[in-house]
N, C-alpha and C positions, 0 to 999 in steps of 0.2 A: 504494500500500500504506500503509495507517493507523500511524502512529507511533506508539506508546505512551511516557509522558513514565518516566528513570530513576527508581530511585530516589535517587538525588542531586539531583534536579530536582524531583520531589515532596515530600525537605526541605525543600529550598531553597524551596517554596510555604507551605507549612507554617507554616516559623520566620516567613514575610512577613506571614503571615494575620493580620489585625484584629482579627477577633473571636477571643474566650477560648472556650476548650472546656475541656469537662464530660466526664471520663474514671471510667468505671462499668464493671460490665459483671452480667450475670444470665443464670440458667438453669433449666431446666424439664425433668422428664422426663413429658413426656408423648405418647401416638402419635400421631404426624402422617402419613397416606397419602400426603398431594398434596407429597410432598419439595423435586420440581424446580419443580413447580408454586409453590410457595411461596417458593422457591429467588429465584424469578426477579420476584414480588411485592415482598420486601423488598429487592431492588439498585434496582429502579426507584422503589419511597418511599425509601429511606434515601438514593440517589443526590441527590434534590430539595432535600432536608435536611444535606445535605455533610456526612454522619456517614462516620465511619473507623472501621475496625476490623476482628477476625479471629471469622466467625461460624462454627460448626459447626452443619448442622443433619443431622437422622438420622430413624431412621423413630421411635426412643425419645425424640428431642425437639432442644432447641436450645440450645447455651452460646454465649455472646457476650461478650468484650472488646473493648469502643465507647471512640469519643468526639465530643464533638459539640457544633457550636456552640451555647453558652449561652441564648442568645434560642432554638436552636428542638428544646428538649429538651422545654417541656411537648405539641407536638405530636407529638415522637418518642411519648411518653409514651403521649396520647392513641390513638394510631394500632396502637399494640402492645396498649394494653388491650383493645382493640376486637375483638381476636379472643379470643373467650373460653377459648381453648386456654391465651391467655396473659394472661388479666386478673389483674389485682394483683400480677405477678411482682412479690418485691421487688430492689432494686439496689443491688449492692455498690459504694461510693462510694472511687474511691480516696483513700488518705491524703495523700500526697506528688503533687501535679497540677500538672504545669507546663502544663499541654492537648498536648502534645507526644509523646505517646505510642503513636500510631498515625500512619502517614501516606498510607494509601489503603483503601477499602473491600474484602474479599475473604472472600466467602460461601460455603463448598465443603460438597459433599454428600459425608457420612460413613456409611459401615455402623453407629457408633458415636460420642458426643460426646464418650465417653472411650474411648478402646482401651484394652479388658481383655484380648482376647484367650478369653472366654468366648463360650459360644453364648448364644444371645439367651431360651431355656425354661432355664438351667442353673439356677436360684433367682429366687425373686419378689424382684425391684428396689425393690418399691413398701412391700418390708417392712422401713422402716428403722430406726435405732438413735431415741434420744429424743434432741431439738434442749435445748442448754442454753444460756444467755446468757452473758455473759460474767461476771457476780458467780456463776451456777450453778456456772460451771467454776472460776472460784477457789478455790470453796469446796470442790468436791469431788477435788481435782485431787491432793494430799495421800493420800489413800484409795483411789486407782486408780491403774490401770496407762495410761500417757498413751502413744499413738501416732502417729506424723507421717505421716501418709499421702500425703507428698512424695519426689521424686525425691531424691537425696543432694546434689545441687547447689542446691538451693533450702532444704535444714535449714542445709549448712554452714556458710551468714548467718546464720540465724536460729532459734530454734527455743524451744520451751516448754523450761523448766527440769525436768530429769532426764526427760525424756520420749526412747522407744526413736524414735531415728531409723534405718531400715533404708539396707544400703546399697544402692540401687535406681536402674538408671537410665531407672524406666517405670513407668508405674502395672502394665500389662500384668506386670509382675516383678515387681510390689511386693505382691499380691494372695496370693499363696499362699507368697510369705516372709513377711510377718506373719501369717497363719496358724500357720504351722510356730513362727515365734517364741513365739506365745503359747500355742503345744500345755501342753494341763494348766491352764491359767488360764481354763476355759469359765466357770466359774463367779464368776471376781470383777470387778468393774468397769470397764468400759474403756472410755478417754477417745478418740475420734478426732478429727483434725485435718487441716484442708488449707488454701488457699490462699485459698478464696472458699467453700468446703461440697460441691462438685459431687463429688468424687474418694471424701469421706464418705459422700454419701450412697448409693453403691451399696458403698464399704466394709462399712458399716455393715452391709444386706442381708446381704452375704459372709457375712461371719463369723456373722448371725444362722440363716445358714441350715445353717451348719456346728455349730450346738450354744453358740453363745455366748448367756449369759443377757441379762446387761447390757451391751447396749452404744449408748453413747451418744455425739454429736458437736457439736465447738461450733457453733452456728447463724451461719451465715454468713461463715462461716473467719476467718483473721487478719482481713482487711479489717474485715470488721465487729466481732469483739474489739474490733482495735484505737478504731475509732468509741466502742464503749461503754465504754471503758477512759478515754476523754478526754471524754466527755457526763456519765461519774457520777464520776469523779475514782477511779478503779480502781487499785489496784495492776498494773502490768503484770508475767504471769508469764512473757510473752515475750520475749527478748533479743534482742537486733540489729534483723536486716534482714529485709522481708518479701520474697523473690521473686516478682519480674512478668514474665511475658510478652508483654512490650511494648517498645519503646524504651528506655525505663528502665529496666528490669531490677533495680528495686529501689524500695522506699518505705522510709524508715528507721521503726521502731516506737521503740526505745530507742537512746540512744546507746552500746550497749555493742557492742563490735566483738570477733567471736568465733573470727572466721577471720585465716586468713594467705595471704599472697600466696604465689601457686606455683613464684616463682619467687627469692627470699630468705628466706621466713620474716615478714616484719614485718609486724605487724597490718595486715590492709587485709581489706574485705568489700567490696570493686565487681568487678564481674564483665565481660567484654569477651570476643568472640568474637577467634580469632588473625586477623592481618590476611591471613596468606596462605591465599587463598579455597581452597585444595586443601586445608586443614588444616582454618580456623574452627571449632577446637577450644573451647568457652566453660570460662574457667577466670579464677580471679583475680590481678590484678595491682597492684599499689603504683603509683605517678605515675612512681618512678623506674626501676621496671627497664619499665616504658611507655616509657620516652624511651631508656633501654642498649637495649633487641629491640626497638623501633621496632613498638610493639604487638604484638608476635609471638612465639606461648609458648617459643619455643626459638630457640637459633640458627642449626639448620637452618634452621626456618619464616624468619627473619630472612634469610638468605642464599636463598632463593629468591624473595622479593619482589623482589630487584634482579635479574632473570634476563629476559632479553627475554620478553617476553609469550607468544610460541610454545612459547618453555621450560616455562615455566609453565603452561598449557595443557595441554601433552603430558603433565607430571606429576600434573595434575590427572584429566586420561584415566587414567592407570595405577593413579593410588590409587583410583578410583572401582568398576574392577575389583573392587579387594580393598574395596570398603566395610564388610562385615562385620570383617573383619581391622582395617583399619585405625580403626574405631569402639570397638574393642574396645580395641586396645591405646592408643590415645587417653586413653580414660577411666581405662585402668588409670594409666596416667602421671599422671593428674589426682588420682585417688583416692591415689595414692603422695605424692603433694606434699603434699597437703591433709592425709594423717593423720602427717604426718614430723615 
C-alpha cells in the first residue's frame, strides 16, 4: 500500500528546497466542458514543474493560489497561455514571499470557484462592475460608498479606511447582506473590494443585476493595489494586513496594526489556527498568550491537547456530530473577542 509523505514531512521538504519560489496566483471565468479532463492535464504538467498550490476548477472557470520554482515559471507561463481559454491571464504577484506558502499540489473539481450559493442562470456573471487602478480608487474613494467583499476575518487585519466591512463568515453570506446593506443606495457609487478581484467580480454582477447603477471594483484586489501603490509611490488607503490563504496567512501592506489579540486585548494582527485539531478555530493571538495556551484559543482547547490521543479522538468524533453547532458558536466567540 503506497504511503503518502505528512504534512510535517512535506514542510520539512519545502523549508530544505534550493531553489526560490514565485508565489502568485490568477483567475478566469470562463466555460470549461472537459472539467476532469482538464483536471487531470494540469497535475501531470504542473507535477513536472514542482508547482504547489490550491487550484479550483468548475465548469464557470478556474482560480489558482500557486507557487513555483523560479527558473520554471516562464514555462508554467508559457504552457497556461497556450490554451487560449486562458491566454494572457494576468497574475497577482504576492507582496510578502518567502516561497513558503504552499506545500503540495491539490486541484479539486468544484460546482463553483467561488460558492455563492446561487444557481448558475440566477444573473449574467459576465456583466460586471468597471475595473479601477489603484490612483482610480484613491481618487474616487472619498465620493462613494466603499465595500469589502471579504469574510470578517480577513477585514479585521486589514481593510480600506471607512469602508463597510460586513460581518460575514462566507462569500455564500456575504452576497445578499450587502445587498440588504446598501438597500436605497442603487443609485450612488460603489467601491468593491476583495482579496485578488475574483469574489468582485461576480459581486459586482450581483448587485448590477439587482438595480445598482454604478458599480465599480478595484482591478486586481489588494495584491495588486498594493503593487501599484509601491510602482507609483501611492498613498496607501489600506491599513494593516492583507489576508492569505496560504501558509502565511498574511502579507503586511502598512505597518498599522488594527486588530487585537483574542485573547488579552493587545494589539497583534497574526492569525493561527487553535492547536487542538477538534477545535482549529482560526482566530488571533499575541506571542504571549501563544506561549500561556500553548497555541490554543482557550483553556479548554489547552487542556485537551494533553489528553491521551484516544481522548482526543473521541472528542473530536462528538464535536464533529454537532459541526454546525459547534462552527457557529466558534465564530461567535471569535466575533465577541474581536469586537470587545
Amino acid at each position: 500500500m503506497q504511503r503518502f509523505p505528512s504534512r510535517k514531512e512535506l514542510l520539512k521538504q519545502l523549508h530544505e528546497e534550493s531553489s526560490k519560489r514565485f508565489t502568485f496566483s490568477f483567475y478566469r471565468y470562463v466555460i470549461i466542458e472537459d472539467v476532469e479532463n482538464l483536471r487531470g492535464e494540469l497535475l501531470k504538467k504542473w507535477k513536472v514543474l514542482n508547482a504547489f498550490g490550491r487550484i479550483y476548477i468548475a465548469r464557470e472557470g478556474i482560480n489558482a493560489q500557486m507557487s513555483i520554482p523560479e527558473e520554471n515559471f516562464q514555462k508554467f507561463q508559457k504552457q497556461l497561455y497556450s490554451d487560449k481559454r486562458f491566454s494572457d491571464v494576468p497574475f497577482k504577484v504576492a507582496i510578502e514571499d518567502n516561497g513558503k506558502s504552499f506545500y503540495k499540489l491539490t486541484i479539486k473539481v468544484r460546482k463553483k470557484i467561488v460558492a455563492d450559493g446561487l444557481k448558475d442562470d440566477s444573473f449574467d456573471v459576465t456583466n460586471v462592475g468597471t475595473h479601477l487602478s489603484a490612483e482610480e480608487w484613491n481618487k474616487q474613494m472619498n465620493n462613494a460608498v466603499v465595500v469589502d467583499m471579504r469574510n470578517f476575518y480577513e477585514s479585521e487585519v486589514g481593510h480600506f479606511q471607512n469602508a463597510i466591512c460586513p460581518d460575514a463568515h462566507s462569500f455564500r453570506q456575504e452576497l445578499p447582506m450587502v445587498k440588504e446593506i446598501l438597500q436605497g443606495k442603487e443609485n450612488e457609487k460603489i467601491l468593491l473590494y476583495c482579496t485578488g478581484g475574483i469574489r468582485c467580480e461576480k459581486a459586482s454582477a450581483y448587485l448590477k443585476h439587482y438595480g445598482f447603477k454604478d458599480v465599480n471594483q478595484l482591478y486586481g484586489g489588494i495584491i495588486e493595489y498594493a503593487r501599484q501603490v509601491k510602482l507609483n509611490g501611492l498613498e496607501s488607503k489600506f491599513k494593516g494586513k492583507n489576508f492569505v490563504f496560504d501558509e502565511r496567512m498574511g502579507e503586511r501592506i502598512t505597518e498599522d496594526i488594527i486588530s487585537k489579540c483574542y485573547q488579552c486585548s493587545k494589539l497583534c494582527d497574526t492569525h493561527y489556527n487553535c492547536a487542538n485539531d477538534g477545535c482549529h478555530l482560526l482566530f488571533i493571538q499575541c506571542e504571549s498568550c501563544r506561549e500561556k495556551f500553548e497555541a490554543c484559543c482557550s483553556d479548554e482547547c489547552r487542556k485537551i491537547i494533553h489528553l491521551p490521543i484516544d481522548e482526543q479522538k473521541k472528542i473530536q468524533r462528538e464535536t464533529a456530530r454537532n459541526v454546525p453547532a459547534s462552527i457557529f458558536s466558534s465564530r461567535k466567540r471569535a466575533k465577541q473577542r474581536t469586537h470587545s
